[in-house]
N, C-alpha and C positions, 0 to 999 in steps of 0.2 A: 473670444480670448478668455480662459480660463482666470480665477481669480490669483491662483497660483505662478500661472503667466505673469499676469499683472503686477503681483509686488516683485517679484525677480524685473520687470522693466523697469520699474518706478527705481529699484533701489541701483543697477547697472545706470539707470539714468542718472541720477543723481549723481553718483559717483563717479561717473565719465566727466559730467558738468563741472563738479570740483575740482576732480585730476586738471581739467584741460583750464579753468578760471588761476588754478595756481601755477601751474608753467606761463601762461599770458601775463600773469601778476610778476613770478621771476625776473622773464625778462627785460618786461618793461621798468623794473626797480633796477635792475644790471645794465641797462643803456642810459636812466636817467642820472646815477648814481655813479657812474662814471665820467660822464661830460662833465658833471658839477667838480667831482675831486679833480677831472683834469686841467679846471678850469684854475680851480684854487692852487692846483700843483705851480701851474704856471703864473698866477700871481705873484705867490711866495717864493721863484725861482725869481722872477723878471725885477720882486722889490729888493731881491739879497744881494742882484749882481747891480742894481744903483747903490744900493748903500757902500758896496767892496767897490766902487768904480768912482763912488766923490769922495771916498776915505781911503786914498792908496794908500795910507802911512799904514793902516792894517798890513798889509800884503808887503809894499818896500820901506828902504829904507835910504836916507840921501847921504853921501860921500863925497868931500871936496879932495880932490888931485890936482897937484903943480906939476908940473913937467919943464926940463930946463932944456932945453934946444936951442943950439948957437946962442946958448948966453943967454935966452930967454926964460922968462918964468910964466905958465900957461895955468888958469885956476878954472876944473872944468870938474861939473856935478854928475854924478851919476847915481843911476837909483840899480840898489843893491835888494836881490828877495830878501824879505824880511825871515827869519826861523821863528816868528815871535807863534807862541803857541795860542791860535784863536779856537776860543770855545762856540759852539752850537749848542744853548739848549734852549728846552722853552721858558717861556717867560714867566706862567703858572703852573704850574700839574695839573692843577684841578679841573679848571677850564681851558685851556689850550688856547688864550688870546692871541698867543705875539711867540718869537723865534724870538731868542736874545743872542745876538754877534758880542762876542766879549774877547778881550785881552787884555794886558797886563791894565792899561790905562783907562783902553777907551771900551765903553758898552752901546749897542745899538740895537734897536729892537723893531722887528718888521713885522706888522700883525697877518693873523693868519686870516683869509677871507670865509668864512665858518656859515654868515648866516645864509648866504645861497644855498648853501648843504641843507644845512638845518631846513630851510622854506620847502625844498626840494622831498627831505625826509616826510617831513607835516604833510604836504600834500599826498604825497603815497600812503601816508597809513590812512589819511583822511578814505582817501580811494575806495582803500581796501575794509575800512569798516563799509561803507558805503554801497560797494560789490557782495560784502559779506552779507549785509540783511536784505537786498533785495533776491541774491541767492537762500535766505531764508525763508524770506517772502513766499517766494515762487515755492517751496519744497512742501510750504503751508499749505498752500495753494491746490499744491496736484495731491498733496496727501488727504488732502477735506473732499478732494473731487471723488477719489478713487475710495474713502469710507463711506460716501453717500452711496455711490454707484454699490457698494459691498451693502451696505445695511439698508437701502431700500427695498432690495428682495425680500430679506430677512424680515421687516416690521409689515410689508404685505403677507408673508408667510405667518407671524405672527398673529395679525386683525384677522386671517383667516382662520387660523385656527381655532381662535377666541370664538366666532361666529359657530364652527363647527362644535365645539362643546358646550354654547348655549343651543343647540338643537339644529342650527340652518345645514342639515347636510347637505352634500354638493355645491357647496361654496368654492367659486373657482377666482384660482390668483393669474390674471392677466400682464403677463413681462416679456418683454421681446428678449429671444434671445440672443440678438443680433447687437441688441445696447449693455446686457449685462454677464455674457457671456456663453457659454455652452453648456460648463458644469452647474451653474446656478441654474441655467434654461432644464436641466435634466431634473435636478431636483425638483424644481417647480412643477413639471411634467409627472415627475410621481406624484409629488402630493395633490393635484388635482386629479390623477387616477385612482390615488387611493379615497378622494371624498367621492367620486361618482362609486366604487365599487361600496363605499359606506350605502349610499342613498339604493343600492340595489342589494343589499343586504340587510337594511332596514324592511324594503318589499319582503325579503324571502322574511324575514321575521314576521312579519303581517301577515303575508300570506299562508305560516306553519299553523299562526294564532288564530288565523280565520277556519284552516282545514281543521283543526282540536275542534274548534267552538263548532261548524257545522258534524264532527263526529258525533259529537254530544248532544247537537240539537237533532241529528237523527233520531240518535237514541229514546229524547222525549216524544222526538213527533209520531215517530211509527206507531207509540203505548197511547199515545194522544188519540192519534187518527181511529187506532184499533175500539179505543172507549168512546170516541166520539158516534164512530157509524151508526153501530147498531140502534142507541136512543133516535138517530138518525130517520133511519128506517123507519123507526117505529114510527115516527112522528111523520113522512111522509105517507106510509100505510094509513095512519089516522085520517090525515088530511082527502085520502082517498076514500075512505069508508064514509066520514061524513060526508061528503058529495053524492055517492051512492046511496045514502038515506035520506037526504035533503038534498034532493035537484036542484031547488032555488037559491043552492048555496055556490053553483056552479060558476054563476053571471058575478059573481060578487069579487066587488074591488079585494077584499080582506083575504079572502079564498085564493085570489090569484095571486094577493103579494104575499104569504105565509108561504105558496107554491115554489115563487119565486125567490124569496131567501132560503128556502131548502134545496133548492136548485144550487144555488148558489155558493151556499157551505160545502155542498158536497161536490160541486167542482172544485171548489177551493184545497178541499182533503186528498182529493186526487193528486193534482198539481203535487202538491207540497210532498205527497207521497212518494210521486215520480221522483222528485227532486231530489229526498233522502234516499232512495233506494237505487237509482242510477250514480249516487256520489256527486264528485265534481270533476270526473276524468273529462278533460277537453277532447273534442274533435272538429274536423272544419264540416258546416251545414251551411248550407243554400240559402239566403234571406227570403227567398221567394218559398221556399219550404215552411222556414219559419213561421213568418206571416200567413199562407195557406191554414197552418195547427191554430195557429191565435184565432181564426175570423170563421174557423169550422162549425163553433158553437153558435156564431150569429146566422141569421137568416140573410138572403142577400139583399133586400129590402130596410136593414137595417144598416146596410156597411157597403160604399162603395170601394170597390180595391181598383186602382192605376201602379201598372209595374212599367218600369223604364228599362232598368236594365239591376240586371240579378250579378250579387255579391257571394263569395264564399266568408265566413267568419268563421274563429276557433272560439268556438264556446260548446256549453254543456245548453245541449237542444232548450230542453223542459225550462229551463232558468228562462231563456230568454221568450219562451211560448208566455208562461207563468207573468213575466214583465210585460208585456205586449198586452194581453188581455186587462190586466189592472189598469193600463192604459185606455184599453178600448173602453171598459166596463163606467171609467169614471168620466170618459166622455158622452157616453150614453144617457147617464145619470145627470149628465146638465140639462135633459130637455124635460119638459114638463109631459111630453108625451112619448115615453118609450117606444109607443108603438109604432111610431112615423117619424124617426131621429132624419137627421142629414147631416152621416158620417163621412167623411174623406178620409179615407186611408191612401199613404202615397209613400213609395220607396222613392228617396232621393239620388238619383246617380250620380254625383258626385263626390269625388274623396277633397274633403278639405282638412288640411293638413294630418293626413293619416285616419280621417274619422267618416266612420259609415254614419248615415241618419235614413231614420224612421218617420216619417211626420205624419201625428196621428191630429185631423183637423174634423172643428164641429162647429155648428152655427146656434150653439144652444146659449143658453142665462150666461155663461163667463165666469167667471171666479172675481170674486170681491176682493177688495185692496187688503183687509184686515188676515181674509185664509191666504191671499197670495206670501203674504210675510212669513207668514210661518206652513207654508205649505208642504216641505217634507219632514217637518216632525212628527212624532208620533201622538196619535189619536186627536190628530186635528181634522176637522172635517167639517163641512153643515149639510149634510146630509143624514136626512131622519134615518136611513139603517145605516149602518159602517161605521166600524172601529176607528177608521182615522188612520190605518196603518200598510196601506194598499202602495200609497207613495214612500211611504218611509224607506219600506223595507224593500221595493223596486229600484228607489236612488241607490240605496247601499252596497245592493248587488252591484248596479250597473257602474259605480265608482270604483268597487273594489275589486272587483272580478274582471273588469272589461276596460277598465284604464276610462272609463265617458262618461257619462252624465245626461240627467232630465231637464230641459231644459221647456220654460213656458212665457209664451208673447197670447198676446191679444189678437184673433184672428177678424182685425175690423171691414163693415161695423157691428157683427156681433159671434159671439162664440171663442175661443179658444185653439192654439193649436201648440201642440208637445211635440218636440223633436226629441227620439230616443237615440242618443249618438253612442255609438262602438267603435272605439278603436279597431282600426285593421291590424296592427303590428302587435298588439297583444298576445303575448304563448303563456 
């Protein structure tokens, strides 16, 4: 029932209850208020015809007659109407005590019976104030019901929209509309359409801010990349040429890890490259693809891979190659001996609540309480080479771009395992 409905009921009601409380009122003052005057009527009839009935001299009057008959004298009474003019009136004006019978001589006065009336009147008005404020009562009554029922929508409309302009978009107002109506249940129904279309509006804002900021970051990376290589080169040529003048430098631990962080930047550059130069146009690709690109660069001695069953995702390939390997790369880097790791790489088949996972698992040192805290911020690390910034900028992506998240337990009793979760419903 609309709220419109509603006061057109309330006040039809109201005014039906009044209409119908004063015809009940009527007639019950018009039958009690007649028994009494005709009670009184007949008092005042029944006391005027005893006083004219022990006072005939009012009414007649007596007359002695002789009569003479054969000689006789006969002395016989008879009562004659009297023409004596008797007045009626009352006894007071004011108060209306007594009826005065009057003529020439005699006055008599018959009171009127008044206070049955009067007790009769008191009671009725009593009634009727009586009937009046509980008919108040009740009107107070249904009119506090029917403003609650009206402004409880309105003050949860209100807290929510408080909430929504301190920042909580998608604040949703819960009201049946079956208790407050239809037209209120509509309203309510837009305005929590229009805070979910806020919270998807805010995304497209995020998202325009993300696509600017990766145009931009193209921009620097490609001038990056392009100054970076070449010293690159050179520096890996170097490290070949010393080798080929010093053999003895071949076996050597220094030799191989200067190899291997220039190995390493320069897959790094690549990646990164791919990444700004393919954009961020989504497509849907294979996780078993995916994962295939990430574990190409390892030997199979370093990584075992278990596939269960293969997932499509909409994403941009390279991002998610790029994330997967920073994964790999820092699970490798827990063992003290790269050379003989024992990786578990493992595609999860099942979708829980909408969310594909990765679980990249290792049996190396683990990660310590103090790096666990602050694990995806930037340049946090305890590893003698690396920026710190492998996890950062992995979370970031896989939050902002993929709707999921990095997620790290204890793989007991020793090692590590990362689940990389993606959203399926992501476009």
């Amino acid at each position: 029932m609309s709220i419109r409905t509603k006061l057109l009921t309330l006040f039809i009601s109201l005014l039906a209850i009044l209409l119908a409380l004063q015809g009940f009122l009527y007639y019950q003052y018009n039958d009690k208020l007649s028994e009494r005057l005709g009670e009184a009527a007949f008092k005042v009839s029944k006391d005027t015809a005893g006083v004219l009935i022990r006072n005939q001299n009012l009414l007649f009057k007596s007359q002695v007659y002789s009569i003479d008959s054969d000689g006789q004298i006969t002395r016989e009474f008879i009562q004659i109407p009297s023409h004596t003019n008797i007045q009626i009136t009352l006894a007071d004006d004011t108060k209306d005590q007594a009826i005065k019978l009057r003529n020439k001589n005699t006055e008599y006065k018959i009171p009127i019976p008044r206070l049955e009336v009067q007790d009769t009147i008191a009671d009725l008005r009593q009634q009727n104030l009586w009937i009046t404020f509980l008919l108040f009562a009740f009107a107070i009554v249904i009119v506090g019901f029917l403003t609650y029922s009206i402004t409880k929508p309105l003050l949860a409309l209100n807290q929510a929209a408080k909430k929504i302009s301190a920042g909580e978009l998608g604040t949703q107002v819960k009201i049946s509309k079956f208790k407050y109506g239809q037209d209120v249940a509509d309203t309510i129904e837009q305005f929590n359409k229009m805070s979910k279309d806020l919270v998807e509006y805010q995304k497209q804002q995020l998202n325009n801010q993300e696509l600017e900021h990766f145009k931009e970051l193209g921009s620097i990376s490609r001038g990056l990349a392009h100054n970076l290589r070449n010293p690159l080169n050179t520096l890996q040529l170097s490290l070949e040429q010393l080798e080929i003048n010093h053999p003895e430098l071949t076996s050597s631990h220094l030799s191989s890890t200067a190899k291997d962080q220039v190995n390493r930047i320069e897959q790094w550059l690549k990646s990164f490259t791919l990444i700004m130069e393919q954009g961020i146009e989504k497509q849907y690709v294979s996780i078993r693809h995916i994962v295939n690109n990430a574990v190409s660069i390892y030997s199979k001695e370093q990584l075992k891979v278990v596939y269960e069953e293969d997932f499509n995702v909409y994403c941009v390939e390279t991002e998610l190659v790029m994330i997967l390997q920073i994964l790999i790369q820092n699970a490798l880097e827990s063992y003290d001996d790269m050379a003989k790791p024992n990786i578990r790489l493992s595609l999860e088949t099942k979708k829980h609540d909408g969310m594909i996972s990765i679980l990249v698992t290792d049996t190396g040192k683990g990660i310590s309480d103090s790096i666990r805290r602050s694990m995806f911020k930037p340049y946090n690390t305890d590893k003698t080479y690396g920026s710190g910034m492998g996890l950062f900028i992995a979370r970031r992506l896989i939050k902002h771009r993929y709707g999921g998240d990095i997620l790290l337990e204890d793989n007991k009793p020793h090692g590590t395992k990362i689940a990389l979760q993606i959203s399926s419903e992501i476009r």
